[in-house]
N, C-alpha and C positions, 0 to 999 in steps of 0.2 A: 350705852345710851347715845342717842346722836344728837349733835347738835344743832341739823335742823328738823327741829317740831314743826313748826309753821313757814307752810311755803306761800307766798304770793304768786297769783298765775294769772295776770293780766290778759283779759280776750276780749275782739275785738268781731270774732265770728270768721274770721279769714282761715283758709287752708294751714298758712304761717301757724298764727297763731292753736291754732287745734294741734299741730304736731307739740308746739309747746305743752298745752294741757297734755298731751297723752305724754312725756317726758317727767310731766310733774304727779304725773296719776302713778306713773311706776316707780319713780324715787318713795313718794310718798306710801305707797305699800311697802319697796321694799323695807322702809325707814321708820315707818308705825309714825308716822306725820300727819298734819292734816292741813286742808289746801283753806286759801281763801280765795276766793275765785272772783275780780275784779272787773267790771265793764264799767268806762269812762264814756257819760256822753259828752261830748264836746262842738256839736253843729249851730249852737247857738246864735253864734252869731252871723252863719248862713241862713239859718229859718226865720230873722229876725229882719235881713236885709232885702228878703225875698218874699216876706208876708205882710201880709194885713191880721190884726191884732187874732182874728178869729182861727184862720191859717194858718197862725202861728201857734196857736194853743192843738191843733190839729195835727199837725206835723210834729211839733214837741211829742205828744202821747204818740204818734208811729215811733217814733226814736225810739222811745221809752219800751216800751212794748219789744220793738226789735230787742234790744237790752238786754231785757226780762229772759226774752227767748233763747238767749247767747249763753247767759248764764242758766236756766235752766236746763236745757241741751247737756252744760259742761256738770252739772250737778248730778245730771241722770247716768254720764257715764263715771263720774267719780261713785258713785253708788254704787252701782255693775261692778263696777271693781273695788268694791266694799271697802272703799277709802272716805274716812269722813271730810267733811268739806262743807262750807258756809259760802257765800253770795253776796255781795255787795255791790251795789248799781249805784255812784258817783255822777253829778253832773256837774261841770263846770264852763261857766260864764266866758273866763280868763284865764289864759298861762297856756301851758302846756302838758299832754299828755301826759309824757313822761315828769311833771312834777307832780302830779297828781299821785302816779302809781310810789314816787321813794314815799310820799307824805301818806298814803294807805302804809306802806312797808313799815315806815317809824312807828305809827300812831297803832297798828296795829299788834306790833314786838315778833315781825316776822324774821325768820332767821335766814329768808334765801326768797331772791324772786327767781322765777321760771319762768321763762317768755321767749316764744318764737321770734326768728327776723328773716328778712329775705336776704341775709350775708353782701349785699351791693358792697361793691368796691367803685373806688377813683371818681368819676365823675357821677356818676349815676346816685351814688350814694351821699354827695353835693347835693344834686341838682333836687334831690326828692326831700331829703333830710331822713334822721330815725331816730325812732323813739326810742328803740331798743339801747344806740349806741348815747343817746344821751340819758336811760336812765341805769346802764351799765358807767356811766361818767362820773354821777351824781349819788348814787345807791349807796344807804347806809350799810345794805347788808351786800354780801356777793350778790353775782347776778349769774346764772347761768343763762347762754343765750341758744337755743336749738334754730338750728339751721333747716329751712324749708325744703322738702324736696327738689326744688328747681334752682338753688343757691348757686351762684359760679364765685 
């Protein structure tokens, strides 16, 4: 029996993050696991500094909708590859990405996240910040982090 059933696979729609889901779609078979599949919105308070009340409810649903898409996408190929897996679309106000995904991980009683990074090192990896590396920091459970095809 393995010990992880439930994997977290936070996505975002990016190349990065897609090599993750396909990293957690094959653990996850080989493992007899099943995914929970994560998308955080968090532009709130760019569509907010940038809109008028009506704009803002306008752009809120594109977010949303984009979301929906990210995680459906990731659900159609968790299926294809006859891996069960569930969807959850988050939105928050405040904080940071990466607290959002340990507080899915806890609340959820996932035993493993799975998530893509672009491996940045030295300054680079300063100057942008990552989510990955602060919720590999922070994560109640391990964190497996897969590496982007273009990682140096």
């Amino acid at each position: 029996m393995s010990i992880y059933k439930h994997l977290l696979v936070p996505l975002d729609g990016s190349p990065t993050a897609d090599r993750g889901l396909q990293e957690a779609i094959r653990l996850a078979g080989d493992l007899d696991s099943k995914l929970r599949l994560l998308h955080v919105i968090d532009d709130f308070p760019m569509l907010a500094e940038i809109s008028t009340i009506s704009s803002f409810e306008a752009g809120l649903q594109k977010v949303r909708e984009y979301g929906e898409s990210v995680l459906s996408r990731a659900l159609a190929q968790a299926t294809a590859a006859d891996v069960d897996a569930e969807t959850v679309l988050r939105e928050v106000t405040q904080g940071r990405i990466a607290d959002v995904v340990t507080d899915e991980a806890a609340k959820a009683s996932c035993d493993l996240i799975v998530m893509g990074t672009h491996g940045r090192r030295g300054l680079s990896r300063l100057a942008l910040g990552s989510d990955a590396d602060r919720v590999a920091r922070s994560s109640p459970v391990p964190v497996l982090l897969v590496r982007g095809a273009s990682a140096s």
